[in-house]
N, C-alpha and C positions, 0 to 999 in steps of 0.2 A: 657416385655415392660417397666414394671417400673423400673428394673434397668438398662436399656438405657437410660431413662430419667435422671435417678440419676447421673450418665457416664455424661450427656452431663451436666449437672448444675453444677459438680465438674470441668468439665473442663473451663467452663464459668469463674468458679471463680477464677480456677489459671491463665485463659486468665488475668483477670481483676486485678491480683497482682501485685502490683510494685516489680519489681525483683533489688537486685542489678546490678551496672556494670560490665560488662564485662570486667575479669579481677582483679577485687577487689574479696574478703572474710572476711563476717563474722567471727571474731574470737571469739568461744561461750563458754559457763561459764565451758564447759568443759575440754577444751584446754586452755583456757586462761592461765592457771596454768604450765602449761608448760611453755608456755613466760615468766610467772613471774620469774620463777625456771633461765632460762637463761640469763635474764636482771638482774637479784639481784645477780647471779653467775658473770656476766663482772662487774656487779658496784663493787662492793667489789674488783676483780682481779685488778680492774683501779686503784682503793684506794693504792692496793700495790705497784703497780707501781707510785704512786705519780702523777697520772692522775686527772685532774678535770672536770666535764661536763657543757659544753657547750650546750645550743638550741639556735637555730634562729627560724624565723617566715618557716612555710613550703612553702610559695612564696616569690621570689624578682625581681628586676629586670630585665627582661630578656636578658639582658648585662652581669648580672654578671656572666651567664653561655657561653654563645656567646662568650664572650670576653678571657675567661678561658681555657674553655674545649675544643676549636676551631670551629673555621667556618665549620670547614669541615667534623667534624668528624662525626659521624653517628648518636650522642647521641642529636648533635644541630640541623642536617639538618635533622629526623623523626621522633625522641621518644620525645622532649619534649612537656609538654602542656601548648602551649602558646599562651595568651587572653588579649585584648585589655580591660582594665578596663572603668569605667566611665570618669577618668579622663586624659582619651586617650592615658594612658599611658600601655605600652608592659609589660604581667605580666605572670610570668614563676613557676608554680608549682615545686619543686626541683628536678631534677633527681638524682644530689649527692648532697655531703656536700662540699667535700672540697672547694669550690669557695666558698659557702655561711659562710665556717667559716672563714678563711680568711678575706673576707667584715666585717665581725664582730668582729677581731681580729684587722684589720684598724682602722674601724670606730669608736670604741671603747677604740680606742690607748691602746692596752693590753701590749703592747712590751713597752711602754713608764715604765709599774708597774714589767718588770718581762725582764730580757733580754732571756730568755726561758722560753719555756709557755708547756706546757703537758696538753691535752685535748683529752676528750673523747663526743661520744654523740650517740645516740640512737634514733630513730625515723623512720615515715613514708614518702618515695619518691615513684618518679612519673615519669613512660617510656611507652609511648605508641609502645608497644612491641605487639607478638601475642603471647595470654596467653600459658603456657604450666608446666607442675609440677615443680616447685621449681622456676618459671617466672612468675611475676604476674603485673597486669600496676600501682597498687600498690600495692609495695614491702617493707620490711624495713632492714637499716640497725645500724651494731653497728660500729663504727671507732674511731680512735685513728691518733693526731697527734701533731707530737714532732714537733715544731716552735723556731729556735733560735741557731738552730748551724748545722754546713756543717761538723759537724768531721762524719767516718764511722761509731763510735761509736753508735750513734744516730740511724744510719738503721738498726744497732743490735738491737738497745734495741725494737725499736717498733716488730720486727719480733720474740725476746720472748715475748713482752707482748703477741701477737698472740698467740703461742706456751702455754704459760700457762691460757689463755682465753681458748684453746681448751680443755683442760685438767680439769678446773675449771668444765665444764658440761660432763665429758668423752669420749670423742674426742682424742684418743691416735694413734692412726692410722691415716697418712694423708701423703701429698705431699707437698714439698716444694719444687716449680722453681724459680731462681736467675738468672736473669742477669744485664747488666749495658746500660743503653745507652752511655753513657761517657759524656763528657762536650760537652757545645755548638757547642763548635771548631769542637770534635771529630766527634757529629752526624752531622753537617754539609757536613763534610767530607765524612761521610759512604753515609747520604743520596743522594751527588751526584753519587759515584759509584754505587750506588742499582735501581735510575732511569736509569743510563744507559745501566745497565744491562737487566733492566724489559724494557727499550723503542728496545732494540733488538728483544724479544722475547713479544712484545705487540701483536700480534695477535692470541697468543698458550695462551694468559690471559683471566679470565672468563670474564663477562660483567662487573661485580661487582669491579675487579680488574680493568679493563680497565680506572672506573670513577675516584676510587683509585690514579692509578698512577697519573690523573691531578691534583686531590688534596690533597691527606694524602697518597703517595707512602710508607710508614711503613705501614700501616694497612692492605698493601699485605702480609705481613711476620703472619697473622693472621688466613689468608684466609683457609677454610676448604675445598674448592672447590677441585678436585680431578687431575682438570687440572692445578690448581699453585699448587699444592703441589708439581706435579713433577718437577716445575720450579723449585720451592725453592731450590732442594738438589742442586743446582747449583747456589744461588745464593749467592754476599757478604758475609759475618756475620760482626756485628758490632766489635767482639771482635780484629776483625783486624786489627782497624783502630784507637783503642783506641791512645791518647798519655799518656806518662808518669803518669801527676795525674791522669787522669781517674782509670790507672791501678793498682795505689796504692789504691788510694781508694776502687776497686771492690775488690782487694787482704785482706785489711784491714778487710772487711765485710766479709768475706770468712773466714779469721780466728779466728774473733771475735765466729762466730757462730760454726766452728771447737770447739772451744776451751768450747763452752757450750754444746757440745757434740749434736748439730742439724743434722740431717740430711740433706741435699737438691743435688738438681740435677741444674746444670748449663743449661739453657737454650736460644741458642745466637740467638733466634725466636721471643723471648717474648716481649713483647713490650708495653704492656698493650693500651687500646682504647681513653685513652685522651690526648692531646696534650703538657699538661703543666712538665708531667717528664725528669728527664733528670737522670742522674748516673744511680743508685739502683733502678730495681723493682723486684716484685713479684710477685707468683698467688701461691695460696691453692689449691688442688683441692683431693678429694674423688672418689675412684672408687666407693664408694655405690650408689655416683647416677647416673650411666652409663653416657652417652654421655655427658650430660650437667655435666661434673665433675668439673666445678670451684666453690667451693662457698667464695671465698674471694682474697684479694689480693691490692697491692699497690705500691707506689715507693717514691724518694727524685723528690721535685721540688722546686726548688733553684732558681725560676724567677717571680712566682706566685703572690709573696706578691707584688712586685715591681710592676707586670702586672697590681693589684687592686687600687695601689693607694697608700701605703704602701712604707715602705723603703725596701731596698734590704736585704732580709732575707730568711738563706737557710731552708728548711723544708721536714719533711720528715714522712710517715702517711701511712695507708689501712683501706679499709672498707671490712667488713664480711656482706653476705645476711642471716639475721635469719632464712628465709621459709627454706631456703638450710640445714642448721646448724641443725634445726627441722626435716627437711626429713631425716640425717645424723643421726641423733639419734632414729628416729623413724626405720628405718632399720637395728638398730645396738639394738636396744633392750633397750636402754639405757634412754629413755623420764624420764625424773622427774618432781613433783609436788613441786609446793611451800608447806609448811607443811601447814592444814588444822589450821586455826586461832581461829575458833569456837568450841569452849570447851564444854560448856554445852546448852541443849535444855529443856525449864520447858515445863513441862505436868500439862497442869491445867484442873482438872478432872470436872468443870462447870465451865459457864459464869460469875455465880454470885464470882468467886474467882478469874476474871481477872485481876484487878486493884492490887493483892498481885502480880499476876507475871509481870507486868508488873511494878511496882514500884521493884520489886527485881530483875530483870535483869539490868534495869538502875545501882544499885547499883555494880550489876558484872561486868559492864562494866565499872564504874568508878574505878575499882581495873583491868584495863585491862584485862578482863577475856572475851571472846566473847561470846558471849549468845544469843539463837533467842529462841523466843516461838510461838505456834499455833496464825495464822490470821485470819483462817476460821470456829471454830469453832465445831472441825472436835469431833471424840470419841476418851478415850483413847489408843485405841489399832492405830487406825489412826494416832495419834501422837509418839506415840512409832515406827511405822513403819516408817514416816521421819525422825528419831533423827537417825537410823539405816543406813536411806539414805542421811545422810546429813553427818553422819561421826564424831560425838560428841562422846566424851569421858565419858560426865556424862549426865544424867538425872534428874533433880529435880522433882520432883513431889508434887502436891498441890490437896489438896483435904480435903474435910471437915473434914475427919478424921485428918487431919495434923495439921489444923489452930485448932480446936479447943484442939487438946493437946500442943500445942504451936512449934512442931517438923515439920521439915521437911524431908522428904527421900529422899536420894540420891543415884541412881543406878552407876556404875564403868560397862560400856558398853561392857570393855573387858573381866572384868573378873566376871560378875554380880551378884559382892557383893554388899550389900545395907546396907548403912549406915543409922543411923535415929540423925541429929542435930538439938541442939536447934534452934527455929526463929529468935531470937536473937543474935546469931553466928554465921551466914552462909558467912556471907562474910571473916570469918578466918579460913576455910575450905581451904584444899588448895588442888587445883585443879589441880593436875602436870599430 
């Protein structure tokens, strides 16, 4: 009986817990280390590539998405989260970047200081999606994007700096898909023959496709459905209908990345989900993580700048999902830790010798040395068993025996030699 009772008060009280969102995750002090490990591996990578990072606020407008990403596409008309503020005005959580860096790229007149600009950025977005591994309603990503010139050059270079971001965290295995949409002209072009094609065979299209065709007819070419897929094998491809520069262009990019010895596969399907590309896109994708294999990808959009308000400037970028990148490496064996920062942990063997360690950790830390010592008061064996769990290299130890011969001891965690230095020297110790 009393452990029924116990049963029902435990459940009362995880009743009464605020839970996070559905969707969302805690990232805890255990993992965190991981992210750092791949955020400081792309900051660096960016650095060599002569990338600089960019933030914006995680809400704008909800224009600048609408007006960008299209009316029609899937990412405007369900996933995004968008709220009427106090000041009655339409406020959109970000589901990507590029529209919002752009706005900030304008509004900022960055092009006025730089007639190319190279920019990276890192951060938390926002899709009301239904959650599932490596899909979260918040997700975060890293992106990169070259602003300031239409040569193919440029979709190379972004498409290594990918290539050695994936490499930077060991990611040497992966997929690269290429294809072009071509110039306005050309997709114009194709898009009329691909609706005429799909309005023959509208009735053999899923429901999804059906809506598709009246508004984003490309986002069929996407469809996973099992009833357009068979349409597909018969329908247009864009590569048909390219003109002249389009196909110099796609040829350019093609041997640009031949010639740095990449891999990829041509894929005349691809299309990517947002409105604003046009030439060059991409996707990444990993068979480690079965079905849902894309975790990155991007293209040239060469009308964007001019759609925000902006002069006409061609551009060209992708964005990588970290959960994905992290599940990628968590399969592959491959997770890394940022290195542990905290060097030494003092052991102060009574209360009454707290104020020595606490005034001499201060000092280790203003010689960057990281240093924690006991907050509760615990015994020495209890202290010694978190400096074990915490991952410290040395030990200090303080104890009346120490203070009053003026030394202090110093244990070596790996190899537990014990040093005895003077009081008065401990900060030229060196802690390697």
């Amino acid at each position: 009986m009393f452990l029924i009772i116990l049963l029902e008060l435990n459940l009362k009280k995880i009743n009464n817990m605020i839970q996070s969102i559905r969707g969302t995750k805690d990232i805890l002090p255990d993992t965190v280390e991981y992210w750092n490990f791949v955020e400081s591996s792309f900051r660096h990578t960016s650095h060599l590539y002569g990338y600089k990072e960019l933030r914006t606020p995680i809400f704008e407008k909800t224009e600048v998405f609408s007006r960008s990403i299209g009316e029609a596409t899937e990412v405007v008309n369900k996933q995004m989260y968008t709220f009427t503020d106090k000041g009655a005005e339409s406020i959109t959580l970000r589901p990507e970047m590029t529209a919002a860096l752009v706005r900030s790229v304008v509004q900022n007149s960055l092009l006025h200081d730089s007639p190319l600009l190279r920019l990276w950025y890192f951060g938390p977005f926002f899709r009301f999606e239904r959650p599932q591994k490596g899909r979260m309603r918040q997700f975060h990503q890293y992106g990169a994007e070259c602003i300031g010139s239409a040569n193919p050059e440029a979709d190379a270079e972004v498409i290594l700096l990918a290539d050695s971001l994936f490499k930077s965290v060991g990611i040497n295995e992966y997929k690269l898909f290429i294809n072009t949409l071509g110039s306005d002209e050309s997709r114009k072009l194709y898009l009329d023959e691909l609706v005429k094609y799909f309005q023959k065979v509208k009735e053999k299209l899923s429901d999804d496709s059906k809506y598709r065709l009246e508004t984003n007819p490309l986002r069929i070419l996407d469809s996973k459905n099992e009833e357009d897929t068979e349409l597909l094998k018969e329908a247009p491809l864009i590569l048909d209908y390219l003109d002249n520069e389009s196909k110099e262009h796609f040829d350019a990019v093609k041997d640009f990345l031949n010639g740095a010895g990449l891999t990829y596969t041509i894929s005349p399907r691809l299309v990517r989900g947002l409105d604003y590309y046009n030439h060059t896109v991409f996707e990444f994708q990993s068979t480690v993580l079965g079905a849902q294999d894309s975790f990155g990808g991007g293209g040239r959009y060469n009308n964007l700048i001019e759609q925000l308000g902006g002069p006409s400037t061609p551009a060209v970028g992708f964005a990588l999902g970290i959960e994905r990148i992290l599940l990628i490496l968590e399969n592959t064996d491959k997770l890394n830790k940022t290195e542990n920062t905290t060097k030494v942990y003092i052991v102060t063997a009574n209360q009454e010798l707290i104020k020595y360690s606490i005034n001499l950790a201060n000092k280790l830390r203003e010689k960057n040395i990281g240093t924690i010592l006991d907050l509760q008061k615990r015994s020495i064996k209890s202290q010694m068993k978190e400096a074990n769990k915490v991952g410290v290299k040395y030990v200090i130890i303080i104890g009346d025996n120490e203070i009053s011969r003026g030394i202090l001891t110093i244990k070596n965690m790996q190899s537990s030699e014990q040093t005895e230095v003077p009081l008065d020297s401990i900060e030229k110790f060196k802690f390697e």
